[in-house]
VOBA-1610 file (N, C-alpha, C; in pm, whole numbers, padded with zeros to 5 digits, always signed):
BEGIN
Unk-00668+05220+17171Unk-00582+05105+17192Unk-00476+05140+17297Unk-00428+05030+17405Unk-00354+05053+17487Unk-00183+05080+17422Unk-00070+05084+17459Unk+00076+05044+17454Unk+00057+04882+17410Unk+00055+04868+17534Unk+00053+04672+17483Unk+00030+04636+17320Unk-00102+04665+17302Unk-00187+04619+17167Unk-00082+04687+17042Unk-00074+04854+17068Unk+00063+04865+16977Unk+00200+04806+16926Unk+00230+04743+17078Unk+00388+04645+17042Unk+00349+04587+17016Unk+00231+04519+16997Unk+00230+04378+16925Unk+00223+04371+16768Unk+00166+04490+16759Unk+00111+04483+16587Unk+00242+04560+16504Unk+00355+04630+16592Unk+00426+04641+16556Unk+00613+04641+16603Unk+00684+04573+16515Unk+00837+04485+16605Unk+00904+04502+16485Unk+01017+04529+16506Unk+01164+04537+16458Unk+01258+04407+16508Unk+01280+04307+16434Unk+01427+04258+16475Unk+01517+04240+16397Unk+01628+04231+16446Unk+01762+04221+16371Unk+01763+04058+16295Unk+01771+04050+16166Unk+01789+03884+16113Unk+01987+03867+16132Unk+02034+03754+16222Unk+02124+03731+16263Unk+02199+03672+16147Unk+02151+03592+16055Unk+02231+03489+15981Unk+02209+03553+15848Unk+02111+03533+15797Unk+02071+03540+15627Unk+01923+03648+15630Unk+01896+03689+15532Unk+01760+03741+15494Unk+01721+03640+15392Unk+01715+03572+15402Unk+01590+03468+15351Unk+01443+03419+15416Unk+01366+03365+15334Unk+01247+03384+15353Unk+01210+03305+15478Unk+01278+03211+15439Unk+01259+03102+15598Unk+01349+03172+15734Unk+01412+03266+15685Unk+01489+03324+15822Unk+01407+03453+15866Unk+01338+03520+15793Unk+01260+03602+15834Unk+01105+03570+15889Unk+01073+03461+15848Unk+00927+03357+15855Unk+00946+03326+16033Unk+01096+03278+16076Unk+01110+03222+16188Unk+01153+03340+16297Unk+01197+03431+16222Unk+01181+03589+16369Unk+01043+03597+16367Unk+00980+03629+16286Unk+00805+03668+16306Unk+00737+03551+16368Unk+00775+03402+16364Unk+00725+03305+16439Unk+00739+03311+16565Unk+00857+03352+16625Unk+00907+03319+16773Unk+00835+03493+16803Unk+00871+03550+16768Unk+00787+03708+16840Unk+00659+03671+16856Unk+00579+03608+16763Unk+00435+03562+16819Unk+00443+03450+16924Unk+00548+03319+16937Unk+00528+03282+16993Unk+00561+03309+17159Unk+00644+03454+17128Unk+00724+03501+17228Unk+00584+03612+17329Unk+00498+03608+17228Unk+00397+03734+17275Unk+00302+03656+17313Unk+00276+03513+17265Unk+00163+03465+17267Unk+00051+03467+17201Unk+00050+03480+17076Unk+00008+03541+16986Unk-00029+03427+16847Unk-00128+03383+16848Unk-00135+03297+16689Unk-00123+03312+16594Unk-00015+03259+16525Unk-00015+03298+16405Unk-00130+03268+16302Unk-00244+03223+16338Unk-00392+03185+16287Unk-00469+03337+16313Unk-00403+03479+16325Unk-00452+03555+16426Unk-00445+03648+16276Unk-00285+03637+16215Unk-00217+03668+16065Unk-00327+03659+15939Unk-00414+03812+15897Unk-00517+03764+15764Unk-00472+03808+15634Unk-00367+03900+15698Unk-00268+03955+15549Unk-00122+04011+15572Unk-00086+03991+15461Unk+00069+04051+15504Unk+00096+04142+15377Unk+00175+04259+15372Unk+00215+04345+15216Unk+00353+04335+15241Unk+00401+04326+15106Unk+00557+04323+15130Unk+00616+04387+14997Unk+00734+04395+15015Unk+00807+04513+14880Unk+00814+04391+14762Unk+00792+04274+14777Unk+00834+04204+14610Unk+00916+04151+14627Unk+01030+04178+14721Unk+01164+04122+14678Unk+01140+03984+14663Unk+01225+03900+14632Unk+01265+03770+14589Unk+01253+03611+14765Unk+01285+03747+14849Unk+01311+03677+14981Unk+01185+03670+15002Unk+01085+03780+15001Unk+00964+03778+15068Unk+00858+03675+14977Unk+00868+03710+14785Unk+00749+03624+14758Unk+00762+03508+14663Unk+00910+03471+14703Unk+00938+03378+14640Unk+00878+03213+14625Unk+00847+03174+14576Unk+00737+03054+14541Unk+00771+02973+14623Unk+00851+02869+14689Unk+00876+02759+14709Unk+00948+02848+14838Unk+01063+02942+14873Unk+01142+02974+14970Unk+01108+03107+15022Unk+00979+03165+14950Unk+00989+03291+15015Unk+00901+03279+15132Unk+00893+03418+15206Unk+00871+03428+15350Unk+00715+03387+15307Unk+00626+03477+15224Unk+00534+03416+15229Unk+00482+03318+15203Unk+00566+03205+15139Unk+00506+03076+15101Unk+00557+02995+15259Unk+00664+03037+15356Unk+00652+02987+15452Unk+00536+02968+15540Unk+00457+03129+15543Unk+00352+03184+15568Unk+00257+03137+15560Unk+00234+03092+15429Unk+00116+03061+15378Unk+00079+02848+15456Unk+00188+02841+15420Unk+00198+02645+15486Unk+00163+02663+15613Unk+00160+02761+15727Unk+00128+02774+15845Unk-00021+02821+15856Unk-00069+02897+15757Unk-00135+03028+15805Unk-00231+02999+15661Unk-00354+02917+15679Unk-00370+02822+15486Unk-00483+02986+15497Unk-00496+03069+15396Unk-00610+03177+15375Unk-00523+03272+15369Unk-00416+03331+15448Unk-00349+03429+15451Unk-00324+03529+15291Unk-00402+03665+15311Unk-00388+03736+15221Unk-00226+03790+15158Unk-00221+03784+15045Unk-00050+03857+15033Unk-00040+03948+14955Unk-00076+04118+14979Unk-00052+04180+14843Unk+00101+04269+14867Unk+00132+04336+14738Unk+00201+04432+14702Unk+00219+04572+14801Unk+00306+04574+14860Unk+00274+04681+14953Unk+00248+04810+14851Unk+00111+04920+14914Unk+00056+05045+14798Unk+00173+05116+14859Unk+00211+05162+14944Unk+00349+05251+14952Unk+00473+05231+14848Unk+00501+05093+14872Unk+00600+05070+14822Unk+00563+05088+14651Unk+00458+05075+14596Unk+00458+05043+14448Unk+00425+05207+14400Unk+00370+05297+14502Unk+00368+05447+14457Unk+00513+05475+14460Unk+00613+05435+14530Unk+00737+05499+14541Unk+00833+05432+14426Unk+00791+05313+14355Unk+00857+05284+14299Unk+00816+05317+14069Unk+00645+05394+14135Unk+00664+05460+14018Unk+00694+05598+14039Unk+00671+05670+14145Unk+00740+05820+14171Unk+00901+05827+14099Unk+01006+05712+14158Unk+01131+05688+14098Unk+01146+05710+13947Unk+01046+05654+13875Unk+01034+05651+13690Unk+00981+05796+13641Unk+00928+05897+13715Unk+00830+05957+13688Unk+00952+06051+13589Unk+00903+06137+13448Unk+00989+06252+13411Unk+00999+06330+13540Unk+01116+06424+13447Unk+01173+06541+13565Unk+01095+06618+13606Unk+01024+06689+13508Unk+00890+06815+13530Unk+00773+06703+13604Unk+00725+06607+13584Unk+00634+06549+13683Unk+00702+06530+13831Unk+00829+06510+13847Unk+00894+06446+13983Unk+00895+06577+14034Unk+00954+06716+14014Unk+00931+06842+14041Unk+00847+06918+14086Unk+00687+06853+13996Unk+00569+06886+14078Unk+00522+06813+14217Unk+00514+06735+14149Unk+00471+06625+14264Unk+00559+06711+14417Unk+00717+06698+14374Unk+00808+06751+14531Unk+00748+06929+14560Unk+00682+06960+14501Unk+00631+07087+14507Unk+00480+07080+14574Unk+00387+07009+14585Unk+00264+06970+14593Unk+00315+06949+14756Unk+00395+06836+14787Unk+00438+06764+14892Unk+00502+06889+14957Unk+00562+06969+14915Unk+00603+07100+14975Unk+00495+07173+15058Unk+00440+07187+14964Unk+00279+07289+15007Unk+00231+07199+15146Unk+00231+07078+15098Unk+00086+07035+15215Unk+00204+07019+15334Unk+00299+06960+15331Unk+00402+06962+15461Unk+00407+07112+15489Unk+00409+07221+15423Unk+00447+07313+15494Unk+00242+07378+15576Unk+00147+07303+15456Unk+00002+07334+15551Unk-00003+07278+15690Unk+00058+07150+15693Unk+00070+07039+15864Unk+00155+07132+15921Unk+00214+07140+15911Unk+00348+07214+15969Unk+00321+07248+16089Unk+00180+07356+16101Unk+00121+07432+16238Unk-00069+07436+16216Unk-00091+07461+16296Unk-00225+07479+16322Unk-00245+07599+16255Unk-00199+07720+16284Unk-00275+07806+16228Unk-00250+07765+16049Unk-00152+07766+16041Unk-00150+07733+15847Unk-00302+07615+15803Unk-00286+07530+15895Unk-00432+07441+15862Unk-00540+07489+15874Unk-00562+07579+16023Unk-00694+07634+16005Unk-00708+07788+15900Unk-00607+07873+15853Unk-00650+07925+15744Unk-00627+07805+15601Unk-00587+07717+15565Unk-00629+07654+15445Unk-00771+07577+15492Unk-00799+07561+15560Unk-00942+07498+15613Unk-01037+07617+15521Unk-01014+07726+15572Unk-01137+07818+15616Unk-01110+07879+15421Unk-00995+07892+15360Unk-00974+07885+15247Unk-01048+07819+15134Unk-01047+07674+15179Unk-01084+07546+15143Unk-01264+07585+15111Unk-01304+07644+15200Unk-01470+07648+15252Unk-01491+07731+15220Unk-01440+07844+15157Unk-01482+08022+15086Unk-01471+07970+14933Unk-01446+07847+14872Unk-01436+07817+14781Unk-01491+07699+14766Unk-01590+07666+14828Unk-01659+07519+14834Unk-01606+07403+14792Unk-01454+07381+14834Unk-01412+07268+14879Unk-01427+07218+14971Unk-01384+07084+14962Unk-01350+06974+15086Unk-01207+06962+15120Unk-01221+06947+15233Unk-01099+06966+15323Unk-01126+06903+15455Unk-01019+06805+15449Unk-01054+06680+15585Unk-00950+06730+15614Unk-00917+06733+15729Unk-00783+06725+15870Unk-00763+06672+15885
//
């Protein structure tokens, strides 16, 4: 994919007035209409839950949806792993930040990946890069 195709699929703007659903519905309208871009183009959207985004009658996606009739709407999976990571006991939240330790410190460099690779394979695991 070029630059171009990237800015499009992804934009930041500032909401000037309110965060409501119809005020966030109408930045994402004018950026498409600003790009040229259909919003008939839109087959899903994920969002955190809040009240602004899936609110029945005022949220962004029911704006969404009156424009855009098929448009998929789920639960963003990031957001709903992070929001049971938050609940998790102490000794589970501990491991988990310990696990996440290990593999950030395996990315970290090449050589740490290619000996857990070659690790991985003296022990007939799988191990994707």
């Amino acid at each position: 994919m070029n630059q171009e195709i990237y800015e499009e699929l992804l934009f930041a703007r500032t909401l000037i007035t309110d965060t409501k659903g119809e005020s966030i519905f109408h930045v994402l309208k004018d950026y498409f209409i600003e790009k040229a871009i259909p919003l008939s183009n839109i087959i899903s959207v994920a969002t955190d839950g809040a009240p602004a985004m899936v609110g029945r009658y005022r949220g962004f996606i029911s704006y969404l949806k009156q424009n855009v009739s098929g448009v998929l709407a789920i639960h963003c999976v990031i957001h709903r792993q992070h929001l049971v990571a938050k609940n998790l006991s102490v000794r589970l939240h501990e491991s988990l930040h310990l696990v996440i330790d290990a593999v950030n410190r395996i990315r970290s460099n090449a050589l740490n990946t290619r000996l857990f690779a070659q690790l991985c394979e003296e022990n007939d695991e799988h191990f994707d890069q």
